[in-house]
N, C-alpha and C positions, 0 to 999 in steps of 0.2 A: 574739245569739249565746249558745249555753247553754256555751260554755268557762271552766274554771276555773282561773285562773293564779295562783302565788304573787307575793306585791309583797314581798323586804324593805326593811324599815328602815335606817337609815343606819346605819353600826356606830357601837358608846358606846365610852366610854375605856376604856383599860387598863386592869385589875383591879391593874395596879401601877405604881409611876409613874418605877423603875428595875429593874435586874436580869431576869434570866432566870424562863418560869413564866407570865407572865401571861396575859392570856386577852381577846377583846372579843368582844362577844355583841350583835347584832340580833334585832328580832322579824322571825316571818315573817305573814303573811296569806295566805289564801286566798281570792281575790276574784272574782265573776266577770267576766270581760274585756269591757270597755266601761264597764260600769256602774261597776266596782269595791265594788258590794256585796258583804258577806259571804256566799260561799260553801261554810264549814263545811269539812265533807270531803269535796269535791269536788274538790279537785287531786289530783292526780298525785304520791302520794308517791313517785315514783322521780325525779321533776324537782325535790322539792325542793331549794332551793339550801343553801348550809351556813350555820348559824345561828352559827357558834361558831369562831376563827380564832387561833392564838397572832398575839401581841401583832409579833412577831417578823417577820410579814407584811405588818403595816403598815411595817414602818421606822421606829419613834415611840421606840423605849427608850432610855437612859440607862444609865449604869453606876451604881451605888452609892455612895453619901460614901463609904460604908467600903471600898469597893474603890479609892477616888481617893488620890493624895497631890498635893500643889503644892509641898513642901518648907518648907522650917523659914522661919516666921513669916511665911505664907504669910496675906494677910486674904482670906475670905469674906464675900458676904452673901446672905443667900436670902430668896426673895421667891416667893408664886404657886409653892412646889413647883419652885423651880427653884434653880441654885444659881451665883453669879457670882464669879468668883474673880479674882485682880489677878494671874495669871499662868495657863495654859494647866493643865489636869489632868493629870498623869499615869498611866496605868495602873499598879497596884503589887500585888504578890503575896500572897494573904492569909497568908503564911507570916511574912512580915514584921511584919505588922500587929498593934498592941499596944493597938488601942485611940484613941478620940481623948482628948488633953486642950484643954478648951474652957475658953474664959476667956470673963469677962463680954462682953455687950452694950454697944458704944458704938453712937453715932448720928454722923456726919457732917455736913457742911455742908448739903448735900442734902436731908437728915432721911431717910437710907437708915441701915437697923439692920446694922451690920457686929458682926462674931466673930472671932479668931484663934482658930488651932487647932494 
């Protein structure tokens, strides 16, 4: 069969790993169908599919530290880009907001690195 179909790739991560903006990008191929050898520019640029999608589409984002509050003496620890808190996050208004102040690194029984803030 001399058809030329596009194959994408799985989508990559988010260009941000909170907040509004970000962006995730797949490659596409052109290959020909059965074989999946390179086919060059032989598909159907009207078929192809979209290489490029806000982040927003997957369902994946997070809000910001700096947009969160947990309240006063509230501990955090982060790990992996992620961030675990000893009580639930708040949404809070950046009108409000002045700023964190972050105290030293302890470590826990665990050996998990905790923070107040």
């Amino acid at each position: 069969n001399c058809t030329a179909d596009w194959r994408p790739s799985v989508w990559g991560q988010c260009s941000r790993t909170c907040g509004d903006g970000g962006v995730q990008m797949r490659l596409l191929r052109c290959v020909w169908r059965g074989t999946r050898k390179p086919a060059g520019r032989n598909c159907q640029s009207s078929l192809r599919p979209t290489a490029i999608r806000a982040c927003q589409e997957a369902g994946n984002l997070l809000e910001c530290p700096s947009k969160l509050s947990t309240g006063a003496g509230a501990v955090v620890a982060a790990a992996s880009n992620a961030i675990v808190a000893s009580r639930p996050f708040l949404p809070k208004g950046l009108e409000n907001w002045r700023g964190w102040r972050l105290y030293d690194w302890e470590t826990n029984s665990n050996g998990q690195f905790r923070r107040k803030f």
